[in-house]
N, C-alpha and C positions, 0 to 999 in steps of 0.2 A: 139417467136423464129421462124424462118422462116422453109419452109418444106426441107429437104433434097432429093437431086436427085435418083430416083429408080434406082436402080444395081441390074446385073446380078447375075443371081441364082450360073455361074459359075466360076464370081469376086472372085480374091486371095486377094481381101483385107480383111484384117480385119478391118468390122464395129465397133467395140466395139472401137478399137485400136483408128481409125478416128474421132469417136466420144469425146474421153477423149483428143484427143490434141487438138483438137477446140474448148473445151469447156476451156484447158488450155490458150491458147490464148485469148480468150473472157474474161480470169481473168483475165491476163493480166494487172495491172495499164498502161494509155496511157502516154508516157511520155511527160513532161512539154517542149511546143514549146520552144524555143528561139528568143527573136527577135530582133534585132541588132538595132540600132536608134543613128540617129549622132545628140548631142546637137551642136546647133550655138548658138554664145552670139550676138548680138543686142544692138543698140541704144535703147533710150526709143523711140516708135513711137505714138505719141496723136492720131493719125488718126487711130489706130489701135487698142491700149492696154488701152483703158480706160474700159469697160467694164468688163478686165479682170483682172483689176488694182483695179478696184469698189470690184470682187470677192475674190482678194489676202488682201484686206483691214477688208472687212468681215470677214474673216479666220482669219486673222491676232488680231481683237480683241475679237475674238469671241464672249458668249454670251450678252457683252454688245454694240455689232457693232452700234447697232438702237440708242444709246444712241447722235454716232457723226452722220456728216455733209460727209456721206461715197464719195457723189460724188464731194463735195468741194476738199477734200484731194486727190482724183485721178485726177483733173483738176492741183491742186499745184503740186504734182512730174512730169505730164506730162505736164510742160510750155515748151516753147522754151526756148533751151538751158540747159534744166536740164541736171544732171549729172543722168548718170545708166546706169543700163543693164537687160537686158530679154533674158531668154533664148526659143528658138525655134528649131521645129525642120520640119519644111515645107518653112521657107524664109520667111522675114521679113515683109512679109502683113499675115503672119497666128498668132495666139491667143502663146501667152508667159505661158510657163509654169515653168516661177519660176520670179523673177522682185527683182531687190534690186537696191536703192537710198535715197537720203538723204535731210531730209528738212532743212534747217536754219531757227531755231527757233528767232534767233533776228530779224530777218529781216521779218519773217509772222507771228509774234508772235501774232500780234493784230487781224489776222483775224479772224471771227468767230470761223471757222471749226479748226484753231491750237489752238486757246483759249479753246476751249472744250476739247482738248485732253490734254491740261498744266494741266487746272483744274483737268483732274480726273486724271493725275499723284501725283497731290498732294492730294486728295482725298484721292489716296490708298498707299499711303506714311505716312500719317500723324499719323499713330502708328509706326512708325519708325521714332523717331523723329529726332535723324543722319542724316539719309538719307534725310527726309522731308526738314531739315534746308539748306543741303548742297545742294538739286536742287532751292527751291528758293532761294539762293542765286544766283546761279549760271544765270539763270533763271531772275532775277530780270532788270530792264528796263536800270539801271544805271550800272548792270554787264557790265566788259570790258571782259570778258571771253565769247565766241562764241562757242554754243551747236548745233550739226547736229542729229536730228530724222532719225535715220536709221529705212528707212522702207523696210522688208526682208520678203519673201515669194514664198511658191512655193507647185507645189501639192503634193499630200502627197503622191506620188510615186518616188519623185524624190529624187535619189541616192546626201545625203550630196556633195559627191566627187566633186559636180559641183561649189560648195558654193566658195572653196579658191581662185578659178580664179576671181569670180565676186568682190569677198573684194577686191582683188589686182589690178584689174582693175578701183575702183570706188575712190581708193587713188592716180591712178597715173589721173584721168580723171580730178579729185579735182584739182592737183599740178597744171597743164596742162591748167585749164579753163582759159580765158581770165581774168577775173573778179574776178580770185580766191583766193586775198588777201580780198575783200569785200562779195563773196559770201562762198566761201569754206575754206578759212583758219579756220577751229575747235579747238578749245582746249578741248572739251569733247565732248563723242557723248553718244547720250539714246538710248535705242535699248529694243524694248518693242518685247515680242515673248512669245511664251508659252510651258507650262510642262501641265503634268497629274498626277495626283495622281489615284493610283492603290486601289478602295475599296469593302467588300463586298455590294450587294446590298439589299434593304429592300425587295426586295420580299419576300412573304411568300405562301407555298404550306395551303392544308387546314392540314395536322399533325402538320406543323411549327404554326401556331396559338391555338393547344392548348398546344402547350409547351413552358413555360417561357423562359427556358432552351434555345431552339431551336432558338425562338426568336434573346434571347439576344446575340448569337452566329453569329448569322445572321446579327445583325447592328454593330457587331465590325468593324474594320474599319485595313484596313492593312497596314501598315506604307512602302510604295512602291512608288515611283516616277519612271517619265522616261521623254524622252525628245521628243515634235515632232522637233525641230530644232538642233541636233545633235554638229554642233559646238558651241552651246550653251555652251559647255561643257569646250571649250579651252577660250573663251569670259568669262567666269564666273570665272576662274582660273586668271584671269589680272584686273579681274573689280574692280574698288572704291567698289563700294554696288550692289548686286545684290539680288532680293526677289522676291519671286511668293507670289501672293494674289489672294483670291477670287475674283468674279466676280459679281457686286452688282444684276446683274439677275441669277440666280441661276434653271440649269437647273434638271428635276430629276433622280438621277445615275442610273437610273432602266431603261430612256428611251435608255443610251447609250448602254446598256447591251445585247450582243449579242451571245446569243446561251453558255451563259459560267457562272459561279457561281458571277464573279468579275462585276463592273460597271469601268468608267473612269469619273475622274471627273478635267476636264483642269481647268486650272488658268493661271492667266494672269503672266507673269517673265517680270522682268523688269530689266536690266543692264545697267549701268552706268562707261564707262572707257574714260579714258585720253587718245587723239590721240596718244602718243607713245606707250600704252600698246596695244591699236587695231593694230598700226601697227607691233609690234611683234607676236600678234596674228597668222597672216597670214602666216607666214611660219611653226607654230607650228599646224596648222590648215592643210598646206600642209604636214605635217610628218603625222598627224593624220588619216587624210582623202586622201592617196596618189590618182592622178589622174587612171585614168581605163589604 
């Protein structure tokens, strides 16, 4: 605390008095800035968003990202001519901080880096045998039915609200494309995204280990979910199948665990709707999530 200025012997203030409201002040909470920030939507740009395309892809399957072909799949949405959108908010040569578009799985189906991603959708389907039969069928070489990989992502700061503009924009960009009886006419789109489940974590203090009790208290497990992609929520109300699974790398809840009794343990979601239920989505998604 810094020194206070010397006063006259025959100063009418009262030091006491001065001293209790600066100190009041100094309690004070400083209030939370505000900071204003204009999102712009965006083309995809290769010259620019791959890097952060590589990052949003990461995210997106998290801990088993290492498992794909992470910079084959940001080379495929960022070809010439793809369809999408990123959002910025410095002008279209600065880093996108959210990106949503769509693969055609028939048409890249054979390449490595989408072949690795088919696979471990049926992977982590194949205890659901419904769902498992109806994507490889759908899925299948000889299918006349056209599946689009929506790949959707953004940082985990950014306000849902921005979400319903880019779906609506990536259906009209679809109708629109030259090509888009061969590349973009879909009859189902996959939409792979993720949830968390809410659990205690195994830590133990040295009293929790020697009591059984304490213990087994401690690994109970709390039946809580939540969403990091929010319209998750209106998407999963229109889908065929939708289901969160583990993640075959398995990280430990303890590491997520941040200054609080609980852990967060993501899985991977995976939704599967019909081009006309996505596109009703989008206005029930606009009521949901109204713009700022």
């Amino acid at each position: 605390m810094g020194k206070r200025p010397a006063q006259d012997s025959d100063s009418d203030i009262d030091v006491s008095s001065t001293d209790s409201e600066n100190e009041m002040e100094q309690q004070e909470p400083e209030q939370e800035e505000i900071v204003n920030v204009d999102f712009d939507y965006f083309d995809l740009n290769p010259d620019v968003d791959f890097h952060a395309t590589k990052t949003f892809l990461r995210q997106l399957l998290g801990d088993d990202c290492n498992e794909f072909d992470i910079s084959g799949l940001a080379d495929l949405i960022l070809t010439k001519n793809s369809v999408g959108t990123t959002i910025k908010t410095e002008g279209k040569e600065s880093d996108p901080f959210a990106l949503l578009s769509v693969i055609n799985l028939a048409e890249h189906g054979d390449k490595p880096c989408v072949k690795q991603l088919i696979d471990y959708f049926y992977q982590k389907t194949s205890r659901s045998t419904e769902y498992n039969m109806f994507l490889r069928k759908l899925l299948a070489k000889d299918s006349k039915l056209k599946v689009g990989l929506i790949i959707s992502d953004r940082m985990i700061n950014m306000p849902v609200e921005v979400v319903p503009p880019m779906y609506k924009m990536l259906l009209e960009e679809m109708a629109k494309a030259e090509d888009a009886h061969e590349k973009y006419e879909f009859d189902w789109f996959l939409i792979p995204s993720k949830i968390y489940k809410i659990v205690t974590a195994n830590f133990q203090s040295e009293n929790d280990q020697r009591s059984k009790k304490s213990k087994a208290a401690n690994d109970a497990v709390v039946e809580q979910s939540d969403y990091f992609h929010y319209e998750d929520i209106v998407l999963e109300e229109n889908a065929k199948f939708h289901q969160s699974f583990d993640y075959n790398v398995k990280q430990d809840t303890d590491s997520r665990r941040v200054f609080t009794e609980y852990g967060i343990d993501p899985q991977l979601s995976l939704i599967l709707i019909d081009k006309d239920s996505l596109a009703k989505s989008i206005p029930q998604m606009e009521e949901k999530f109204p713009p700022f």
